[in-house]
Backbone as CSV, one residue per row, in Angstrom:
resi,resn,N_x,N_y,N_z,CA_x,CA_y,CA_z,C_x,C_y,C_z
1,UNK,-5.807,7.262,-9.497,-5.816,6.863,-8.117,-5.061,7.864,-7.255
2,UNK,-4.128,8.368,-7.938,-3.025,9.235,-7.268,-3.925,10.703,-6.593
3,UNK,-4.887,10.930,-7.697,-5.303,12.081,-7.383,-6.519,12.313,-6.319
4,UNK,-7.113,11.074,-6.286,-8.334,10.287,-5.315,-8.004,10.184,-4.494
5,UNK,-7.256,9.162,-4.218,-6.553,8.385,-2.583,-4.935,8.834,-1.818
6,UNK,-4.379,9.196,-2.638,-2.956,9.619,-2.575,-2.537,10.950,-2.480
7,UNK,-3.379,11.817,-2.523,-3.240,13.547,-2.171,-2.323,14.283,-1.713
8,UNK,-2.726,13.127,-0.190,-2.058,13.754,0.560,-0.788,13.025,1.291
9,UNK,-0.400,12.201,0.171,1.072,11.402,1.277,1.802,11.919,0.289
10,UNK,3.152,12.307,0.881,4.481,12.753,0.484,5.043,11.775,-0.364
11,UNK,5.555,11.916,-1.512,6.422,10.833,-2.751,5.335,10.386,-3.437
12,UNK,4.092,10.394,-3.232,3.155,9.594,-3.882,2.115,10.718,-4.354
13,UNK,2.229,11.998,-3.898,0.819,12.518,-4.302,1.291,12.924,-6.438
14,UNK,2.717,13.021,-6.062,3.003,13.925,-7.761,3.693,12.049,-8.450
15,UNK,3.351,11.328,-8.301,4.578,10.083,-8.571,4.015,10.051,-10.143
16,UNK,4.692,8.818,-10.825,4.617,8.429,-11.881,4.149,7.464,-11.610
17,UNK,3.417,6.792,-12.545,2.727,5.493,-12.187,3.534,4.261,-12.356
18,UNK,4.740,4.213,-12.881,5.836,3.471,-12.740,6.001,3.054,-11.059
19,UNK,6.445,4.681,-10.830,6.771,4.536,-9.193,5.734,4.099,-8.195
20,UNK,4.524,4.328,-8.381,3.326,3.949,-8.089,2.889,2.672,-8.010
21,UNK,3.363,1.856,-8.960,3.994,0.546,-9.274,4.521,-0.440,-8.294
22,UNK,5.878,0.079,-8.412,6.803,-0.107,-7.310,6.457,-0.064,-5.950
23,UNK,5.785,1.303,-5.567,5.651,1.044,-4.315,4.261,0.953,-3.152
24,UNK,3.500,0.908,-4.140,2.207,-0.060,-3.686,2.253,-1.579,-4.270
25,UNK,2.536,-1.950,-5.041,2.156,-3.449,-5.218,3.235,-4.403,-5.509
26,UNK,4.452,-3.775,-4.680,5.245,-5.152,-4.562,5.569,-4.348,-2.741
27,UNK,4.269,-5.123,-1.958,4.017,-4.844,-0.755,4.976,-5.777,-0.154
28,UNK,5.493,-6.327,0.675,6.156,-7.245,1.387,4.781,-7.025,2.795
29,UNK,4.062,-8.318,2.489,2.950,-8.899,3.124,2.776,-10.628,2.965
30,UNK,2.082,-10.719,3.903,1.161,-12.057,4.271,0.040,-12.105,4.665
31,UNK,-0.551,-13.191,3.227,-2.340,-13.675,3.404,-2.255,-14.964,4.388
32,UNK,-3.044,-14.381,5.437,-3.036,-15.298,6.528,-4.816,-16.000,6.368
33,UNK,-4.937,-17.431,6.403,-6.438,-17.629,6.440,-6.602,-18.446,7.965
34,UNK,-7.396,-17.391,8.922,-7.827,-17.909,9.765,-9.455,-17.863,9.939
35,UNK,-10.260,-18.978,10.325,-11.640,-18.924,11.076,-12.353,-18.400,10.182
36,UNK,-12.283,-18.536,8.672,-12.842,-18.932,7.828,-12.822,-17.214,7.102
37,UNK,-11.937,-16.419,7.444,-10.954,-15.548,7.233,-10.110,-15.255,6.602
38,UNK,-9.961,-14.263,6.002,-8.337,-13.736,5.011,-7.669,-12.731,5.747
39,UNK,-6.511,-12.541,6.008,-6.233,-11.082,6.524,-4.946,-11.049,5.530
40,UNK,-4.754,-9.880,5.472,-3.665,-9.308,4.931,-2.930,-8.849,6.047
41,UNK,-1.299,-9.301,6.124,-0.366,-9.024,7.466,0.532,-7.959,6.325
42,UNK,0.455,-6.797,6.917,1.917,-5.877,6.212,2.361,-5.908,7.244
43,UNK,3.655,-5.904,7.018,5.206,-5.061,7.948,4.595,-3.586,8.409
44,UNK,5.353,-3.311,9.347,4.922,-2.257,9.847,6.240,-1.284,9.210
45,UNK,7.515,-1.840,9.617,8.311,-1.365,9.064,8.166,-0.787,7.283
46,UNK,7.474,-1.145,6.741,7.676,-0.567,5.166,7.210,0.151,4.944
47,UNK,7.956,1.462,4.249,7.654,3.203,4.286,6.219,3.237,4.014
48,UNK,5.111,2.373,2.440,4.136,3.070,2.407,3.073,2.135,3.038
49,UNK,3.179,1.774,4.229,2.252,0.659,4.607,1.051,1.749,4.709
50,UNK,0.684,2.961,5.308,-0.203,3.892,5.658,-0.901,4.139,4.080
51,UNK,0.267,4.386,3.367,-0.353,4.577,2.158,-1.410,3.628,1.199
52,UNK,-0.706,2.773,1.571,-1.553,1.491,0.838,-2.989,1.185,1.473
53,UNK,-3.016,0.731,3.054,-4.465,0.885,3.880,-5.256,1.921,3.395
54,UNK,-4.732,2.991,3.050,-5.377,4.512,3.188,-6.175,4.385,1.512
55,UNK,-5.466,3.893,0.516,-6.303,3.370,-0.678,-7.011,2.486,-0.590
């Protein structure tokens, strides 16, 4: 995935998949269901929010 989607963001293009781990999928988010709808709410504040959309 790293080498596909992750290229080009800084800390993530060379990571370990440990770290990769860590900091895509323990996102600090909320599944919101509206109007027959799912959304996913990220923080804006959290370093790889760009990164994660961008995969």
């Amino acid at each position: 995935m790293r080498l596909l989607a992750l290229h080009g963001v800084d800390g993530l293009a060379a990571a370990e998949p440990g770290t990769m781990r860590f900091r895509l999928y323990h996102l600090p988010a909320c599944l919101a269901d509206h109007a027959r709808r799912r959304w996913l709410r990220i923080e804006r504040t959290w370093p790889w929010a760009k990164a994660f959309t961008t995969c």
